[in-house]
C-alpha positions as protocol buffer text, in pm:
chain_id: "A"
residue {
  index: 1
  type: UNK
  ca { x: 9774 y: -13440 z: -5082 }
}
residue {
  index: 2
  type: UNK
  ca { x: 9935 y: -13272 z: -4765 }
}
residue {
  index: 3
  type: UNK
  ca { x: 9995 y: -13270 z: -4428 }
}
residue {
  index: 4
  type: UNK
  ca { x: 9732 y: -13044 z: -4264 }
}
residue {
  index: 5
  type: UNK
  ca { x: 9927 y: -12926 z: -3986 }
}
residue {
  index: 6
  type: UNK
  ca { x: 9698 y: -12773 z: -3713 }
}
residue {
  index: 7
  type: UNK
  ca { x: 9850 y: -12491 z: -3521 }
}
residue {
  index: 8
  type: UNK
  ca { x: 9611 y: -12512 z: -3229 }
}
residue {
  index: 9
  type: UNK
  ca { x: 9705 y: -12666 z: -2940 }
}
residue {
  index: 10
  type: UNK
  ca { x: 10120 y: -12657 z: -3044 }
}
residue {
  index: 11
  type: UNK
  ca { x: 10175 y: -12491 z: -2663 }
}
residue {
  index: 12
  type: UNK
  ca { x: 9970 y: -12734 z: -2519 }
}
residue {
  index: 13
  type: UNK
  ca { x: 10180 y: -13025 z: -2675 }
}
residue {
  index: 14
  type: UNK
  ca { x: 10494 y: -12879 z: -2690 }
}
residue {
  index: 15
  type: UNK
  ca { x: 10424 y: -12834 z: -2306 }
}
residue {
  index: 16
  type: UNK
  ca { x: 10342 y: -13194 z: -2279 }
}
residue {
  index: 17
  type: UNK
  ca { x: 10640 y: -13317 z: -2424 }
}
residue {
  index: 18
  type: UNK
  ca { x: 10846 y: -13115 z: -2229 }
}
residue {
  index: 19
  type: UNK
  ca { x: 10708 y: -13298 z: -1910 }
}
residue {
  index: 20
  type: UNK
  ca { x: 10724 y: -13669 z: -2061 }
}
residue {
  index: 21
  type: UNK
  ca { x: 11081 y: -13528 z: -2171 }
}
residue {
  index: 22
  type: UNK
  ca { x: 11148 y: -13431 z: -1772 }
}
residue {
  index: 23
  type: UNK
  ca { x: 11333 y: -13099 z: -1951 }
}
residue {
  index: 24
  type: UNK
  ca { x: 11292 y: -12783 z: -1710 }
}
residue {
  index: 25
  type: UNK
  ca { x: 11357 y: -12525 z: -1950 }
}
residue {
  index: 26
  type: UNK
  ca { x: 11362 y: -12428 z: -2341 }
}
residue {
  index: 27
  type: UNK
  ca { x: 11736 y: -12354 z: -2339 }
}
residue {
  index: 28
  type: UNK
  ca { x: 11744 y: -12769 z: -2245 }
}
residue {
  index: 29
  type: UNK
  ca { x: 11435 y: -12831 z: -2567 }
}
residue {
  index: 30
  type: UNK
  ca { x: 11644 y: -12613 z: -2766 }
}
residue {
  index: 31
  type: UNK
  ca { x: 11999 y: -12752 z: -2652 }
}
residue {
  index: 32
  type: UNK
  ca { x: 11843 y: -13170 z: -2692 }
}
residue {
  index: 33
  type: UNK
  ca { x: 11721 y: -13086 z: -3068 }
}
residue {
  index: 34
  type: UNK
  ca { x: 12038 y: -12868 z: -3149 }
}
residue {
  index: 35
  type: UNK
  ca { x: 11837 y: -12572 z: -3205 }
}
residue {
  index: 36
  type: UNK
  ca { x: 11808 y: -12221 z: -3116 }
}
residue {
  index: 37
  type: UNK
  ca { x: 11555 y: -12125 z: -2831 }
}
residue {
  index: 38
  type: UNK
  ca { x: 11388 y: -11864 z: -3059 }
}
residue {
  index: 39
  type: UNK
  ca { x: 11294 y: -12137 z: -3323 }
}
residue {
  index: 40
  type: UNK
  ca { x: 11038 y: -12365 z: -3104 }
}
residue {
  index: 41
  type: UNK
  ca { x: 10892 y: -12009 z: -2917 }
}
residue {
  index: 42
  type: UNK
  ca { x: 10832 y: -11909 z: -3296 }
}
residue {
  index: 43
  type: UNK
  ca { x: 10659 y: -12285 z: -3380 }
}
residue {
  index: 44
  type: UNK
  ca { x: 10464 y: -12230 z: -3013 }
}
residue {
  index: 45
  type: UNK
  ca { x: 10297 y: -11924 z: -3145 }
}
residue {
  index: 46
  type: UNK
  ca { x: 10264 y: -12007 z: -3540 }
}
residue {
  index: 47
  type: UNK
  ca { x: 10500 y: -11790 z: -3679 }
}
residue {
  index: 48
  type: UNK
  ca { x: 10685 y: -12097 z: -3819 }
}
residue {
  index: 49
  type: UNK
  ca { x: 10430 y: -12308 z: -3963 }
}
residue {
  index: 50
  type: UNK
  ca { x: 10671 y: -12633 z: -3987 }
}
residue {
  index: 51
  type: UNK
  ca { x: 10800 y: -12812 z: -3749 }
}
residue {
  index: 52
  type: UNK
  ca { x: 11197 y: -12777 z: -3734 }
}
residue {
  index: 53
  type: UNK
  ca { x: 11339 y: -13052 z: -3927 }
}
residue {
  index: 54
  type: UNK
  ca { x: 11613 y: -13084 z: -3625 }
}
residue {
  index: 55
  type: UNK
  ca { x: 11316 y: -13177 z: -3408 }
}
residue {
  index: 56
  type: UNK
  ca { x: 11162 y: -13412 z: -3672 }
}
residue {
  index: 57
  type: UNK
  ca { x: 11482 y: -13608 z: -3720 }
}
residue {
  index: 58
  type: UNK
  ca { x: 11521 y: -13720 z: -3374 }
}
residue {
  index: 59
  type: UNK
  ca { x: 11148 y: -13768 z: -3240 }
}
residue {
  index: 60
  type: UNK
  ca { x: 11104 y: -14107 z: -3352 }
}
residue {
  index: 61
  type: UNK
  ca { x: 11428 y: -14198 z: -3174 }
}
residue {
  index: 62
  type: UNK
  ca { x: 11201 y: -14037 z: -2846 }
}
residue {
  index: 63
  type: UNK
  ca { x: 10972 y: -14293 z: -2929 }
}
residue {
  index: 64
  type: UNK
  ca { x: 10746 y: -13963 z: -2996 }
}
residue {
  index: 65
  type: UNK
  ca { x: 10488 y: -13940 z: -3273 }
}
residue {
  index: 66
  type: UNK
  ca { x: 10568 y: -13665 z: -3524 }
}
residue {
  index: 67
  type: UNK
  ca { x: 10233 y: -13632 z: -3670 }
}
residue {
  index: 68
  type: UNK
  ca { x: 10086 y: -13594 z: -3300 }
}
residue {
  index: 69
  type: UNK
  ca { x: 10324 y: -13283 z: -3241 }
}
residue {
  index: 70
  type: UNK
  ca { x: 10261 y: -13128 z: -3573 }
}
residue {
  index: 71
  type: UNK
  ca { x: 9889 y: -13228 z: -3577 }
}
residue {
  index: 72
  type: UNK
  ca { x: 9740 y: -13324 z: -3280 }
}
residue {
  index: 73
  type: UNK
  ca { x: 9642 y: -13620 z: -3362 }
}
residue {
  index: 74
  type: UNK
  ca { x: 9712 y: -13999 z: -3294 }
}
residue {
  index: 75
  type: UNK
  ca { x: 9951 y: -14071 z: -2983 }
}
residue {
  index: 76
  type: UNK
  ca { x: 10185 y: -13892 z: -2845 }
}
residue {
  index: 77
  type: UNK
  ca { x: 10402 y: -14194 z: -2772 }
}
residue {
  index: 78
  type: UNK
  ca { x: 10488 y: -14439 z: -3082 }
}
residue {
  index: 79
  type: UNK
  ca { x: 10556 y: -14740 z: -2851 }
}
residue {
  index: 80
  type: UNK
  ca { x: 10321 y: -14740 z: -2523 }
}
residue {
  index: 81
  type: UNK
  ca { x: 10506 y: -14848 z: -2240 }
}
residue {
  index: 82
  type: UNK
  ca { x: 10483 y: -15163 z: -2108 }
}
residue {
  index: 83
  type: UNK
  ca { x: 10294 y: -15169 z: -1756 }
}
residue {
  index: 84
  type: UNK
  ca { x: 10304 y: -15430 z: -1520 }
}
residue {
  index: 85
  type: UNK
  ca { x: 9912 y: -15568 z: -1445 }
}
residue {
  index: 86
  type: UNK
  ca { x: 9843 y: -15451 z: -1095 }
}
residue {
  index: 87
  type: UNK
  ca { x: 9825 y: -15794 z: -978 }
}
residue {
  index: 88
  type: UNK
  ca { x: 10181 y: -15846 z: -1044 }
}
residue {
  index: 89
  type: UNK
  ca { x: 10362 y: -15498 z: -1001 }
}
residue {
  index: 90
  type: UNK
  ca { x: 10724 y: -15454 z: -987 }
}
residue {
  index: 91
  type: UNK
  ca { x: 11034 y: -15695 z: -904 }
}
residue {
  index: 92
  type: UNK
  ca { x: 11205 y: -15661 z: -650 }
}
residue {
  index: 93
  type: UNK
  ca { x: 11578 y: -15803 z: -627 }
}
residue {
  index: 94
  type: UNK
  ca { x: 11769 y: -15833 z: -298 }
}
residue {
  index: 95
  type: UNK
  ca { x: 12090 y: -15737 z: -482 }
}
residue {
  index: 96
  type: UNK
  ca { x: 12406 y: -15481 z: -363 }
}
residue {
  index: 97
  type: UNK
  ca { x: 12326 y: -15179 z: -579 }
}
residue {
  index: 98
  type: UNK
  ca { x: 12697 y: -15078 z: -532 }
}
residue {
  index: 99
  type: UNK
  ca { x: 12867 y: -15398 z: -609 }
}
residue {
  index: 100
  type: UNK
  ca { x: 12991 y: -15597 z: -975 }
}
residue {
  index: 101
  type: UNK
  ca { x: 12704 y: -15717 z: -1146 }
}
residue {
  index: 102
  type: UNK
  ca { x: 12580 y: -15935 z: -1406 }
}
residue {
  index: 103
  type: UNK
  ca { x: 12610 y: -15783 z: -1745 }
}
residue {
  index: 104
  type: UNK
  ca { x: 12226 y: -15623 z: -1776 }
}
residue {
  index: 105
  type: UNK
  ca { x: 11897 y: -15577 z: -1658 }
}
residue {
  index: 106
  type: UNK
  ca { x: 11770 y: -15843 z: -1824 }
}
residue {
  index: 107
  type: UNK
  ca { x: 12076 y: -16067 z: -1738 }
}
residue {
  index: 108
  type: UNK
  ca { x: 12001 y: -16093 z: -1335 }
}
residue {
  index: 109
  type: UNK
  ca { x: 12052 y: -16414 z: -1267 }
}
residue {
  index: 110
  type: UNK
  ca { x: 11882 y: -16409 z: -915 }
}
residue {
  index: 111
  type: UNK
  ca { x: 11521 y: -16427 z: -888 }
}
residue {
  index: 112
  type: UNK
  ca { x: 11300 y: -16130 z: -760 }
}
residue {
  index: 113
  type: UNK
  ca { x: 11225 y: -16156 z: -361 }
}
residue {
  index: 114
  type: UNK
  ca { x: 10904 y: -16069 z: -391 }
}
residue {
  index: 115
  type: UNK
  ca { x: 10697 y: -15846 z: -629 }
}
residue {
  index: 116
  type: UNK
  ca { x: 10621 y: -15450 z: -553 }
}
residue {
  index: 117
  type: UNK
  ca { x: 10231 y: -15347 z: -650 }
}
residue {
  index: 118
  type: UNK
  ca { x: 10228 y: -14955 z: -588 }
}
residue {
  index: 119
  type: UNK
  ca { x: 10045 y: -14845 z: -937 }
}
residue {
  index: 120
  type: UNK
  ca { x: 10240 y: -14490 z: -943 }
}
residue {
  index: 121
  type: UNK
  ca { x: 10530 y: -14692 z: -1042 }
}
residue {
  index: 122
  type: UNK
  ca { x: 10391 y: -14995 z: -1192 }
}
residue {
  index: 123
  type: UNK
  ca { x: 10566 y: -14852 z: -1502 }
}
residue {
  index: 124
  type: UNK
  ca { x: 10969 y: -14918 z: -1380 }
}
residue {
  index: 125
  type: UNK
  ca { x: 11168 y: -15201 z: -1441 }
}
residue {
  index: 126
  type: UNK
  ca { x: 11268 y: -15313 z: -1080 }
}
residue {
  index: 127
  type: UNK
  ca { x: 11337 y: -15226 z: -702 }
}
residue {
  index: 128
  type: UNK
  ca { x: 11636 y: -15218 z: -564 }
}
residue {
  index: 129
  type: UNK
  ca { x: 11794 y: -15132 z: -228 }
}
residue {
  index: 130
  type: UNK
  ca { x: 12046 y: -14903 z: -178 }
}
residue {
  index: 131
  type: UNK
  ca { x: 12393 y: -14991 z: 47 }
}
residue {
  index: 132
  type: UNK
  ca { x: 12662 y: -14745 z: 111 }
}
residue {
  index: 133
  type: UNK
  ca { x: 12695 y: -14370 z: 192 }
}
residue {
  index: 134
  type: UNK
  ca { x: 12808 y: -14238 z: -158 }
}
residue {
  index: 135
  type: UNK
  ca { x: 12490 y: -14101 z: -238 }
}
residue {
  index: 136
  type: UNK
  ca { x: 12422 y: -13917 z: 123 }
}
residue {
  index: 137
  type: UNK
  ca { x: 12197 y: -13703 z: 187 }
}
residue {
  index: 138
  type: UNK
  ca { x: 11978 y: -13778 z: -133 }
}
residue {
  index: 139
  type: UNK
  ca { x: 11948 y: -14138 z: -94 }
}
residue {
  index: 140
  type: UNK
  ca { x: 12043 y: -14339 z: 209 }
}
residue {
  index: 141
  type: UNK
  ca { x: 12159 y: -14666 z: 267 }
}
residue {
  index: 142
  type: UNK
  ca { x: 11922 y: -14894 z: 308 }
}
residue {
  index: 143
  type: UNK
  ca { x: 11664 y: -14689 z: 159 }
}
residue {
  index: 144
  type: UNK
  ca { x: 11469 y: -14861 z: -192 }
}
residue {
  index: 145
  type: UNK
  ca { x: 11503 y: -14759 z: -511 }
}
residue {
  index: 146
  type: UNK
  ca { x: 11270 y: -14814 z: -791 }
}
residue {
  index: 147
  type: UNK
  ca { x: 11441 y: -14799 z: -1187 }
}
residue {
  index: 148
  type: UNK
  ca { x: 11309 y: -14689 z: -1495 }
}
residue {
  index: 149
  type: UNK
  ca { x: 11509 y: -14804 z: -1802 }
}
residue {
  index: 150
  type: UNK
  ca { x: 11650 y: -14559 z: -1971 }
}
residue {
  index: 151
  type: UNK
  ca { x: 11603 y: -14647 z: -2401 }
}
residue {
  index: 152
  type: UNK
  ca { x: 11788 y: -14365 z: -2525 }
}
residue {
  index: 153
  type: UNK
  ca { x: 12146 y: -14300 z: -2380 }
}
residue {
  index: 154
  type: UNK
  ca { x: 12181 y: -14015 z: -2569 }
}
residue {
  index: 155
  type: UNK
  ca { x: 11869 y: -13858 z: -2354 }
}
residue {
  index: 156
  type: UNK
  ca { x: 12081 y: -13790 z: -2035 }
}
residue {
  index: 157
  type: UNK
  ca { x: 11987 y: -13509 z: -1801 }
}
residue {
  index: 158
  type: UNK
  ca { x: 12345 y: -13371 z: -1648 }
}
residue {
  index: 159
  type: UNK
  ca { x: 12340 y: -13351 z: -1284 }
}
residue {
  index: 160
  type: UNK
  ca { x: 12028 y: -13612 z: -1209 }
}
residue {
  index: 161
  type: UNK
  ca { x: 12020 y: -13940 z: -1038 }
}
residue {
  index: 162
  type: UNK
  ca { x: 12112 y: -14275 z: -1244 }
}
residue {
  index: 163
  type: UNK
  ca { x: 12159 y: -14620 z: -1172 }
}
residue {
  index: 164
  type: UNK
  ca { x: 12441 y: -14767 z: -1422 }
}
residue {
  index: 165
  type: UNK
  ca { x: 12516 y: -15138 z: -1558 }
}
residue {
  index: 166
  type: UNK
  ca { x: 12858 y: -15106 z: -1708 }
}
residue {
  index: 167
  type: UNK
  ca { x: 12987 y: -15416 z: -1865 }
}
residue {
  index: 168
  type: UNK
  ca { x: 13343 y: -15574 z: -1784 }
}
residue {
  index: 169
  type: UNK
  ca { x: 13542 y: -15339 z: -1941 }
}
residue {
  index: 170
  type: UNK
  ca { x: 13425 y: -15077 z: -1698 }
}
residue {
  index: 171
  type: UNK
  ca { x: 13410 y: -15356 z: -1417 }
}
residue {
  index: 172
  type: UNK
  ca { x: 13076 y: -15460 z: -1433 }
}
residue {
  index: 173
  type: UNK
  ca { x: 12964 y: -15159 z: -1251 }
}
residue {
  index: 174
  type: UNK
  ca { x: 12586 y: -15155 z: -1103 }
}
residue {
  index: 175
  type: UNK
  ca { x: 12621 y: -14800 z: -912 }
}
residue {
  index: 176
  type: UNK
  ca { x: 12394 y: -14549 z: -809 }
}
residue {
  index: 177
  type: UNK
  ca { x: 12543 y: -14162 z: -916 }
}
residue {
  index: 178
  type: UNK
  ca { x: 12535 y: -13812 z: -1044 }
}
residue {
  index: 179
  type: UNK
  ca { x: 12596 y: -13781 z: -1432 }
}
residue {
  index: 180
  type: UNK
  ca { x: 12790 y: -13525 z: -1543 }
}
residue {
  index: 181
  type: UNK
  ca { x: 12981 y: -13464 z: -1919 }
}
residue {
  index: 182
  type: UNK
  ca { x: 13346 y: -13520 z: -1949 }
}
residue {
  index: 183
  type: UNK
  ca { x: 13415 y: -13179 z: -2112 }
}
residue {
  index: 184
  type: UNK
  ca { x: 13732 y: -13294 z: -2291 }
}
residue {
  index: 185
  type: UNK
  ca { x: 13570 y: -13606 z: -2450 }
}
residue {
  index: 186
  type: UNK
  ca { x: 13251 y: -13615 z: -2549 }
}
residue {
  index: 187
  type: UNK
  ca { x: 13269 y: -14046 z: -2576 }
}
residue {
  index: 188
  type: UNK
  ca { x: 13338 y: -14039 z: -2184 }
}
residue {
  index: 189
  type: UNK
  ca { x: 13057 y: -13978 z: -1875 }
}
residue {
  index: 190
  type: UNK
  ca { x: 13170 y: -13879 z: -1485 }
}
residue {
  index: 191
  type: UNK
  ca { x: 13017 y: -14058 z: -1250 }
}
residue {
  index: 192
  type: UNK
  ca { x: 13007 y: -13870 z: -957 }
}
residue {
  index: 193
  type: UNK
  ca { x: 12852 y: -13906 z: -563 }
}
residue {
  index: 194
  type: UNK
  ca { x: 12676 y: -13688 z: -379 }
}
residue {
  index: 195
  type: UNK
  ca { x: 12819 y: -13707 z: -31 }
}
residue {
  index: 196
  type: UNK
  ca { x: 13109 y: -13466 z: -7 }
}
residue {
  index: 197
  type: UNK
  ca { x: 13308 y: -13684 z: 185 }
}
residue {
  index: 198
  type: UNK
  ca { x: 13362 y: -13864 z: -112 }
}
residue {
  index: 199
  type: UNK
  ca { x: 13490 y: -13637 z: -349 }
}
residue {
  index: 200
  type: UNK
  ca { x: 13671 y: -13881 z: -598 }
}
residue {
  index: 201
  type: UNK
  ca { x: 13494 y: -13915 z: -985 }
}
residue {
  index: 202
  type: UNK
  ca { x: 13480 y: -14241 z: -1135 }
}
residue {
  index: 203
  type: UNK
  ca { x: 13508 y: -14203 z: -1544 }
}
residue {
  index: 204
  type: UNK
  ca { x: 13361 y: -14414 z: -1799 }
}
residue {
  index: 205
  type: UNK
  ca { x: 13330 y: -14468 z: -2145 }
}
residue {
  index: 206
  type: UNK
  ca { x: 12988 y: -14434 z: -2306 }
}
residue {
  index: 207
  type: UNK
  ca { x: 13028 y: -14780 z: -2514 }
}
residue {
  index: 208
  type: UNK
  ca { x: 13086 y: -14958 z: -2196 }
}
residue {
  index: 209
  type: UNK
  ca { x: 12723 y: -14855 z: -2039 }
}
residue {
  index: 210
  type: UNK
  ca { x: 12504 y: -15133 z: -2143 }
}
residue {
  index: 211
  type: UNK
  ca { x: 12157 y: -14950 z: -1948 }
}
């Protein structure tokens, strides 16, 4: 017996996992599955009736349900995320977000401050405050920062906001920065600041980010 696939509702979905995605455009869909544009706009309005085995390969490492996409139905998600019960919310550690860390997230050694309850972001992994003036005008010292941990590093949207945990061979980095590819070398990442008075790029290799 087959798949019924159910060609209803494919905008709607392919819409919706666009947003979880945070992708702006279908160039970026097309460019993340290695396909051409063309091919999902053609699945969108049914005049490809399966979905694009590029896209099917690398869902499940999206943590996104095939059969929901092609179908409609189950989850869209294979793995719901973990939130924090609203009585507990989000840690909050008192540490230098520009300074040599421990090796990981789940390596800090110090314990929270206090705990964070605001249920838009119950969903992150931890608050942090920012120190420096690297990252001037789009995040100021002092300011908070709350971190959502990235599962995938192959999902990484050039030109956005990250906070990185390199390990020693990259000096234990915990920074705040702009991501952008090392054209060259595809195993390499710039990190890169957004105050122009500090123009240098700080290179790294893609092993040594550990989240």
């Amino acid at each position: 017996m087959g798949k019924i696939i159910n060609s209803e509702g494919r905008k709607e979905r392919i819409s919706k996992l666009v947003n979880y995605l945070n992708i702006k455009t279908i160039d970026e869909f097309a460019s993340l599955f290695s396909i051409k544009p063309g091919t999902i706009s053609d699945y969108q309005n049914g005049r490809q009736k399966s979905l694009p085995k590029e896209i099917i390969r690398k869902l499940p490492d999206l943590n996104i349900n095939v059969d929901w996409l092609e179908t409609g139905e189950g989850e869209m998600l294979l793995e719901q995320p973990k939130i924090n019960h609203k009585n507990t919310g989000v840690p909050f550690y008192e540490l230098d977000a520009t300074a040599s860390i421990t090796e990981s997230f789940n390596d800090i050694q110090e314990a929270p401050a206090f705990m964070i309850n605001y249920p838009p972001f119950n969903d992150c992994t931890a608050y942090f405050p920012i120190y420096g003036d690297s990252m001037y005008p789009n995040y100021k010292s002092g300011e908070i920062i709350a971190v959502k941990k990235l599962n995938n590093h192959n999902v990484i949207l050039w030109g956005e906001t990250y906070f990185i945990v390199t390990n020693s061979e990259a000096n234990n980095l915990r920074t705040i920065k702009l991501l952008f590819p090392y054209e060259d070398d595809n195993s390499k990442i710039i990190l890169r600041g957004s105050n122009p008075n500090y123009s240098y790029d700080t290179v790294v290799e893609k092993k040594d980010i550990i989240n």
